[in-house]
C-alpha positions as CSV (number, residue, x, y, z in Angstrom):
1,X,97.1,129.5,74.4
2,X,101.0,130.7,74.5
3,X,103.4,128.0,75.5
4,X,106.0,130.0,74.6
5,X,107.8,130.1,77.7
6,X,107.2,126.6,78.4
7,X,108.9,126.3,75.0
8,X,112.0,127.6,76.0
9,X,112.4,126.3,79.1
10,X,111.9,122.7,77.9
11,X,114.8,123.8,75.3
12,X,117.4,124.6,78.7
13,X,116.1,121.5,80.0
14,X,117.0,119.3,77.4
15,X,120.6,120.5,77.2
16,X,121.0,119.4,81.5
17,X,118.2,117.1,82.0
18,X,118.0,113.8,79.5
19,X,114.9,114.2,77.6
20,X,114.7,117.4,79.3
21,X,112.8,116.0,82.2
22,X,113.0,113.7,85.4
23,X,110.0,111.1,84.6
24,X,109.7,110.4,80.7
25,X,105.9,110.4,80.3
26,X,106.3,114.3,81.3
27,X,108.4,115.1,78.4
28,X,104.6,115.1,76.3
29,X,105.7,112.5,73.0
30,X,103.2,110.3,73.0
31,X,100.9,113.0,72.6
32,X,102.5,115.1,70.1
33,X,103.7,118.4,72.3
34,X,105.8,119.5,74.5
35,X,105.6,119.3,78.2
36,X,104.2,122.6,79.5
37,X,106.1,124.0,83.0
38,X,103.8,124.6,86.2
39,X,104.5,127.3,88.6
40,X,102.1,126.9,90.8
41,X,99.2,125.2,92.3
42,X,96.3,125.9,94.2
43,X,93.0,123.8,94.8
44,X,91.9,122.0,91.8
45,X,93.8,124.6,89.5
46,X,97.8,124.9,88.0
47,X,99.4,128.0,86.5
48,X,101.7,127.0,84.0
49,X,105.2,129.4,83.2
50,X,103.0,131.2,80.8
51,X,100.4,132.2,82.9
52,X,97.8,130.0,81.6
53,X,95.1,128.8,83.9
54,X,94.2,125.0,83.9
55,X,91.4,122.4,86.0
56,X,93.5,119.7,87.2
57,X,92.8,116.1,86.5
58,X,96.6,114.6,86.7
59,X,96.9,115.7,91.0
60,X,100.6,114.9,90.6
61,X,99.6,111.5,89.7
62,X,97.5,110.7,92.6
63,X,98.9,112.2,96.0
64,X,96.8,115.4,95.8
65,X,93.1,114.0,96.8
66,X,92.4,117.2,98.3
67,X,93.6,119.3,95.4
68,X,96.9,121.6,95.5
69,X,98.3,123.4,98.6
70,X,95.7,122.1,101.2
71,X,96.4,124.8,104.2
72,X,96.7,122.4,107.0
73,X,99.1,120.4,104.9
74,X,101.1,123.3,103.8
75,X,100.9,124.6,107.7
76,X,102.2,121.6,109.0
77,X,105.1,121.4,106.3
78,X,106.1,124.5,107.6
79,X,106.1,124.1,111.0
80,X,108.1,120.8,110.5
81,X,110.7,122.3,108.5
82,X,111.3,125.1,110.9
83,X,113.1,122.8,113.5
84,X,114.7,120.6,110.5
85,X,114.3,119.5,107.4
86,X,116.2,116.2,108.2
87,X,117.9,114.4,110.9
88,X,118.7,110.6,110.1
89,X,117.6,109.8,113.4
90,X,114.1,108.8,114.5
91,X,111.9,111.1,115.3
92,X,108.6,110.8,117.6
93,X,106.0,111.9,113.6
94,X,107.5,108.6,112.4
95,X,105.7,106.5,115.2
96,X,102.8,109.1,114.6
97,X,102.2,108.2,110.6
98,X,103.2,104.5,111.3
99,X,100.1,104.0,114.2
100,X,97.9,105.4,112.0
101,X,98.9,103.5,109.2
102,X,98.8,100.9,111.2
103,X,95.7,101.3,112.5
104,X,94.0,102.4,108.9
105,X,95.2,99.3,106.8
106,X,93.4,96.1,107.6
107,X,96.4,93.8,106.9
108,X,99.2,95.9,108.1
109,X,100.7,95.2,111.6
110,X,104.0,97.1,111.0
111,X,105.1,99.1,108.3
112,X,108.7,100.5,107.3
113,X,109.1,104.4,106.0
114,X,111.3,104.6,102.4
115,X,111.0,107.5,99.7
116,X,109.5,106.5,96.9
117,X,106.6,103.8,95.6
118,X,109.8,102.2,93.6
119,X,111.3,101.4,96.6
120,X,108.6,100.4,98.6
121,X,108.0,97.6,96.1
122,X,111.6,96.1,95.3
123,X,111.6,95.7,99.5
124,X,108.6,94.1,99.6
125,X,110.0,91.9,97.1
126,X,113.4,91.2,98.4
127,X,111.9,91.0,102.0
128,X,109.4,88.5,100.3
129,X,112.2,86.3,98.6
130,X,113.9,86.4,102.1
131,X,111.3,85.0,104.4
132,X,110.3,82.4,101.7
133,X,113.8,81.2,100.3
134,X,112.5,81.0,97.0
135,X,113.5,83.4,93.8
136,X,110.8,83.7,91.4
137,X,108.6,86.9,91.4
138,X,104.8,87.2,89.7
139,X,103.6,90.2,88.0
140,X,100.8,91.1,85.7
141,X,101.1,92.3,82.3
142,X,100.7,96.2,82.1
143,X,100.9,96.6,85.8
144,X,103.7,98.7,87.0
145,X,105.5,98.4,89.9
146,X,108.2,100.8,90.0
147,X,111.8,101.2,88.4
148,X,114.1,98.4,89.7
149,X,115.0,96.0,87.2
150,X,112.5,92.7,88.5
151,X,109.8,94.7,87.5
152,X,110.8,96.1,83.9
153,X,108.8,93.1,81.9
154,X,105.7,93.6,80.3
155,X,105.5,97.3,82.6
156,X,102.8,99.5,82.4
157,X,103.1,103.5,83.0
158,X,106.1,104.7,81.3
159,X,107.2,101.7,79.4
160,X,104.1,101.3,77.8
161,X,103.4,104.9,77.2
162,X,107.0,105.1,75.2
163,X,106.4,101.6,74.3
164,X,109.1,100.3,75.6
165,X,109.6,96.5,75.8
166,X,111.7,96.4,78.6
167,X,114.8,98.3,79.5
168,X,118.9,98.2,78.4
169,X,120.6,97.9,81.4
170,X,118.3,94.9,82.8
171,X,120.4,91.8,83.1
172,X,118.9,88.5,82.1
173,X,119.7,86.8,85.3
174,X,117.6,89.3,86.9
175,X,114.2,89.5,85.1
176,X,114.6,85.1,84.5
177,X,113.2,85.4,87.5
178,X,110.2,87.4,86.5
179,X,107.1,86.1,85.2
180,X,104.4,88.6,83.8
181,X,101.1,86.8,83.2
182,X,97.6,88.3,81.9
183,X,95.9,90.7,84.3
184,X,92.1,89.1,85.1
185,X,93.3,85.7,83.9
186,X,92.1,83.3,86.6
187,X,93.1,80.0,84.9
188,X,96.6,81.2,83.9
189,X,97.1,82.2,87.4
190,X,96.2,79.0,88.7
191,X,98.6,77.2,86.5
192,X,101.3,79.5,87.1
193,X,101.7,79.6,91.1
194,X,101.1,75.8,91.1
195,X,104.1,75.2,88.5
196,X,106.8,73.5,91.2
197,X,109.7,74.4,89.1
198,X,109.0,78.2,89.0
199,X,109.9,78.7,92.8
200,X,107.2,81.1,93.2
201,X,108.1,83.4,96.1
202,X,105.6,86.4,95.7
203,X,102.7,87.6,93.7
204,X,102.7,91.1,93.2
205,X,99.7,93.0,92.1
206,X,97.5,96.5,91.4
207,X,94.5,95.5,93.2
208,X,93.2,97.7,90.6
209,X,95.4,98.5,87.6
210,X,96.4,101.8,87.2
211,X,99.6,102.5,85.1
212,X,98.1,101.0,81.6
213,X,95.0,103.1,82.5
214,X,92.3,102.3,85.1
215,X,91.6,98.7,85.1
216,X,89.0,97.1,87.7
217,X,89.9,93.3,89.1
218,X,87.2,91.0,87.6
219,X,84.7,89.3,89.8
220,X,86.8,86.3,91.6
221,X,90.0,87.6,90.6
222,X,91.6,88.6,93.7
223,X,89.8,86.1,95.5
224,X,91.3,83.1,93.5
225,X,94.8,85.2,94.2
226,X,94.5,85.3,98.1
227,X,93.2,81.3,97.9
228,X,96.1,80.3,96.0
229,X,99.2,82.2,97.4
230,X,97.5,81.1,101.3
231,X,97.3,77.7,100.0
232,X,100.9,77.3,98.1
233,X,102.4,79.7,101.1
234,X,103.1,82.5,98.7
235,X,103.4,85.8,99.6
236,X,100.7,87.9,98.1
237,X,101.8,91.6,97.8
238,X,99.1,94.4,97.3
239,X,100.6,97.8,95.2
240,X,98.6,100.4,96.4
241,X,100.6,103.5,96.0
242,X,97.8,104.3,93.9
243,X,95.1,103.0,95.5
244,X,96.4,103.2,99.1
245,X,93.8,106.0,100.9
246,X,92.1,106.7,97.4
247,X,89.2,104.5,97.1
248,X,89.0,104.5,100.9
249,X,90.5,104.8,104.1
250,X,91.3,101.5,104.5
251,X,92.5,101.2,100.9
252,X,91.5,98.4,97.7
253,X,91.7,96.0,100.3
254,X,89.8,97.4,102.5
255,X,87.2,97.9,99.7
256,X,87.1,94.9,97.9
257,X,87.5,93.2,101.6
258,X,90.4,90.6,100.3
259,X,93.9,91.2,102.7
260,X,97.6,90.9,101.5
261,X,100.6,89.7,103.0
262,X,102.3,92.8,101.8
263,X,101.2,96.2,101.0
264,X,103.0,98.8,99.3
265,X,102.2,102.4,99.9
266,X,103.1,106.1,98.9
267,X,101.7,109.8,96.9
268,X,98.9,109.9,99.1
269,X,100.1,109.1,102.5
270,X,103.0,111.8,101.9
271,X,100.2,114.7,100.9
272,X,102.6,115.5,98.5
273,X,106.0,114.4,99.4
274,X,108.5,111.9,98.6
275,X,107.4,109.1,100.0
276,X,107.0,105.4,100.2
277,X,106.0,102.0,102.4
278,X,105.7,98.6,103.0
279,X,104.5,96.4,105.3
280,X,101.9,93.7,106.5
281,X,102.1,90.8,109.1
282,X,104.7,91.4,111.8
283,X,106.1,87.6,111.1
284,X,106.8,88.8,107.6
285,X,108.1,92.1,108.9
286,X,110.3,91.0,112.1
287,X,112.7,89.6,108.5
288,X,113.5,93.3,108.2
289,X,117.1,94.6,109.4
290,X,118.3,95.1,112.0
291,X,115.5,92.2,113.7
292,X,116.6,90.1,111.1
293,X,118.6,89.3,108.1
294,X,116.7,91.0,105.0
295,X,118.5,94.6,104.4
296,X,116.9,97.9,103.6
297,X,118.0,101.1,104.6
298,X,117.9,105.0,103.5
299,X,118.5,108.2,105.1
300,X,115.6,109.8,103.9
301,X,113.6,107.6,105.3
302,X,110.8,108.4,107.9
303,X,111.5,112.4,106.7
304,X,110.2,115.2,109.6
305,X,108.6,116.7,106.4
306,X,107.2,114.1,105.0
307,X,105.7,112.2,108.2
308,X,104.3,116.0,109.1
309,X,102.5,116.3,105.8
310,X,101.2,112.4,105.7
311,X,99.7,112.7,109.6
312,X,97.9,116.0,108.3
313,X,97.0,114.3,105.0
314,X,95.5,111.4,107.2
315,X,93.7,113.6,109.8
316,X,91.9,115.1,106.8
317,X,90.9,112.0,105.3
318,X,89.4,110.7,108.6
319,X,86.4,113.5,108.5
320,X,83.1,111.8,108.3
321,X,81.8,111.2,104.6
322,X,84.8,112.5,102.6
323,X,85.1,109.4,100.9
324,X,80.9,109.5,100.1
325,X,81.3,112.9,99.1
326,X,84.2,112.2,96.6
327,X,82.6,109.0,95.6
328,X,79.1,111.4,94.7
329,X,81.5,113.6,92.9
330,X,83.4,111.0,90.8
331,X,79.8,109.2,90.0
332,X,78.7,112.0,88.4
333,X,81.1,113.3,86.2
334,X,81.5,109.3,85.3
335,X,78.0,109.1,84.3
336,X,77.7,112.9,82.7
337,X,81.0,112.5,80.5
338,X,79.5,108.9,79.5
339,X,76.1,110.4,78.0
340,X,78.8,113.4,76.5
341,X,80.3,110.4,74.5
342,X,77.1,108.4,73.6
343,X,75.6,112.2,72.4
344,X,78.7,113.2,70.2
345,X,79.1,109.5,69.0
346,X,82.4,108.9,70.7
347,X,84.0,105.6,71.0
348,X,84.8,105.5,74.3
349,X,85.3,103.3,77.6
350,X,85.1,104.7,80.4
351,X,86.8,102.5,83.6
352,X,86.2,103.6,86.7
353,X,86.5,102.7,90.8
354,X,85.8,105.6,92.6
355,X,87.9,108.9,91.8
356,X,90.4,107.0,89.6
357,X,89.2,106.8,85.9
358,X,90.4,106.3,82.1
359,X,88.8,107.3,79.2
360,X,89.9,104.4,76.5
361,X,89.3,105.6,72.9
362,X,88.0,102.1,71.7
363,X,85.0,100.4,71.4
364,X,85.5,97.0,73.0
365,X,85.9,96.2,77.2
366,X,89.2,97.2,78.9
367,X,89.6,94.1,81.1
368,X,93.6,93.4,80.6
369,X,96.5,94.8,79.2
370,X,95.9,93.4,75.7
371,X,92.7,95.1,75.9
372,X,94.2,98.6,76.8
373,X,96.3,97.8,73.4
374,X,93.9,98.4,71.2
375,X,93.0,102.1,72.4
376,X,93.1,104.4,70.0
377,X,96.7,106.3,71.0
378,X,96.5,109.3,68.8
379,X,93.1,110.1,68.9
380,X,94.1,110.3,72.4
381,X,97.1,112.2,71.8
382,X,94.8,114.5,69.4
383,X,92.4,115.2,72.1
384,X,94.8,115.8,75.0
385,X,95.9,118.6,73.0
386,X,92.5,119.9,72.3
387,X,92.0,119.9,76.1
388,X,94.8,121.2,77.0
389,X,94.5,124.1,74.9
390,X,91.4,125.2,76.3
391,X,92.4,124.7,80.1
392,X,92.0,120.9,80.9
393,X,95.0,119.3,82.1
394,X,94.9,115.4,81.7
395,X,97.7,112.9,81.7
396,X,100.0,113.1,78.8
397,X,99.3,109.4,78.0
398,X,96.1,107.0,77.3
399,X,97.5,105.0,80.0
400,X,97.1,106.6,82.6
401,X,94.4,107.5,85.1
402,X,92.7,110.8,85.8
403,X,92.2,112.0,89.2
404,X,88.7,113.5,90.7
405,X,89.9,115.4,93.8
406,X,87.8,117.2,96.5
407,X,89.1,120.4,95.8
408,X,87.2,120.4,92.3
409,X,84.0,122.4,92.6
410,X,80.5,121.3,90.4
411,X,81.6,124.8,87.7
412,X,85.6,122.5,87.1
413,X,83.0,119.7,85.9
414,X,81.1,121.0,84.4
415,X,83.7,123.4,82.2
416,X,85.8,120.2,81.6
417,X,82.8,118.4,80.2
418,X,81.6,121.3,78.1
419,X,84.7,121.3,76.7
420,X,85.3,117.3,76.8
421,X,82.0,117.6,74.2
422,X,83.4,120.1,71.7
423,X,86.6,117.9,71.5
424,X,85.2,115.1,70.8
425,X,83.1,116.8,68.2
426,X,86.2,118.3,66.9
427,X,87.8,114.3,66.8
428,X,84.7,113.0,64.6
429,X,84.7,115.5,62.0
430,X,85.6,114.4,58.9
């Protein structure tokens, strides 16, 4: 393939944009290239500035179950942004998304709009330090949870990806208040939320990991998380900006049947667009300004555009057996690339929950984030390439997660593993 326009552009990019992008796991370095440019979009396929022609595995990092440029989305974009692309006022398609929200997500009884999943998550965390009076926040190791500085300790996504510790620019008096324990570790989190002197306010979790690749919750796991943060009146938030309508309609709590105080939301229920949320129990929520003293604001919130696109995007998703049909389609590629592997003599784990999935080039159990660690990062990096060059486009890191989406057909599959096959072939000769 020529990337040559790509090539320049990244070079203009660099000189206005720092790294010459606006996310750093786009600008391509842990996988030895550069970032390629898409023009456009359309089902389960992208177009890059080159013209070249790719199957579609990233789907923007998770908001595009339905593929690229769904019509009734894109129609009801339109017809939104035809009387206004922005008012800072209320408007009647925020109450629309909210009900069925509302109505969708087991634990939520009212939910606030932001603009991004970063923003959904520091609110539910300052909301969660507000109704509890205490400081300290609990994360997991590899999970990511956004941006703001609580969160930048032991980060998945990104920080991992660049392999980053943490971030300049983080005061100490900040993230003191940030403890990052072992994802799956039942014991350690039992020890942890019942130490007095950590002033546990919140627990904050992936129900399933999915920014240092796709990581299932053991058996018990979130279970001994609800039991404990009820029992020592914690607040147990849920990040589900990634699995939030992805491995159902009711999201990982609804599918693992386990429900939050807090739930974070955003890609999917935007279809597309900037978006974000929180929100859970209305006693927890009635803290929010201006019904009481915790602050959060934004004047993008509750966007025409984006409520239009995230009521479509739900309308869609409420059709009888789409989640069985993407679940059918998931199980088989799952199964198919697995026999590719064990026939080409490929190292591989593959991690899956429904239509998320990583391929980890190792040959031991990912369970945790010291787990992911020992995946093999450029024979990754070597086989992202590969696929790329022929026409697959997967996630320019080994920790992330690939995407199955309704709009790919049984030929994308199939092509991708055909090609899946001669990379790994390619990786094992000598």
């Amino acid at each position: 393939m020529d990337f040559s326009v790509s090539s320049k552009l990244f070079e203009q990019a660099k000189k206005v944009i720092p790294g010459g992008v606006n996310s750093p796991v786009r600008a391509c370095r842990s996988v030895g290239c550069d970032p390629v440019f898409i023009t456009k979009a359309s089902g389960a396929t992208l177009w890059d500035a080159d013209g070249n022609e790719y199957i579609d595995f990233v789907s923007s990092w998770g908001p595009m179950i339905f593929g690229h440029a769904h019509p009734d989305i894109v129609s009801a974009v339109g017809l939104a942004a035809a009387s206004g692309t922005s008012f800072g006022a209320p408007t009647p398609k925020e109450i629309d998304l909210a009900s069925m929200v509302v109505e969708a997500v087991p634990s939520i009884e009212k939910v606030r709009f932001v603009n991004s999943g970063t923003e959904a998550t520091m609110s539910a965390v300052r909301l969660a330090r507000g109704y509890t009076g205490r400081k300290a926040v609990v994360k997991f190791d590899g999970c990511y949870h956004g941006h703001a500085d609580s969160f930048l300790v032991k980060a998945g996504s990104g920080v991992l990806t660049l392999g980053i510790p943490g971030s300049p620019g983080v005061p100490e008096d900040i993230v003191k208040h940030t403890v990052s324990i072992p994802f799956n570790n039942v014991s350690v989190v039992e020890r942890t939320l019942r130490d007095k002197e950590l002033d546990v306010a919140c627990v904050i979790v992936e129900p399933v990991a999915g920014n240092m690749g796709c990581v299932a919750p053991q058996p018990g796991f979130l279970e001994k998380l609800r039991d404990l943060t009820s029992e020592l009146n914690i607040v147990l938030i849920f990040d589900e900006v990634i699995t939030g309508f992805r491995l159902g309609y009711g999201g990982a709590q609804s599918y693992y049947n386990i429900l939050p105080d807090l739930t974070c939301l955003g890609k999917i229920i935007g279809g597309g667009l900037p978006v974000g949320a929180y929100g859970g129990k209305s006693e927890i929520m009635n803290c929010v300004a201006p019904d009481g003293p915790v602050y959060q604001a934004g004047t993008l919130s509750g966007n025409p555009l984006a409520m239009a696109a995230g009521i479509a995007t739900l309308k869609i998703l409420q059709k009888p057996g789409f989640y069985e049909q993407l679940g059918a389609k998931a199980d088989r590629f799952a199964e198919e690339l697995a026999a590719v592997a064990k026939r080409t003599g490929m190292d591989i784990r593959l991690n899956r929950v429904e239509s998320m999935m990583t391929g980890f080039f190792t040959k031991e159990a990912v369970i945790d984030f010291e787990s992911a660690m020992q995946a093999d990062t450029k024979r990754y990096a070597q086989h992202y390439r590969q696929m790329l060059g022929r026409g697959i486009y997967l996630a320019p890191s080994q920790f992330e997660v690939s995407f199955i989406s309704a709009a790919q057909t049984d030929d994308h599959l199939d092509k991708a593993l055909k090609i899946a096959e001669w990379s790994f072939k390619k990786l094992l000769e000598k």
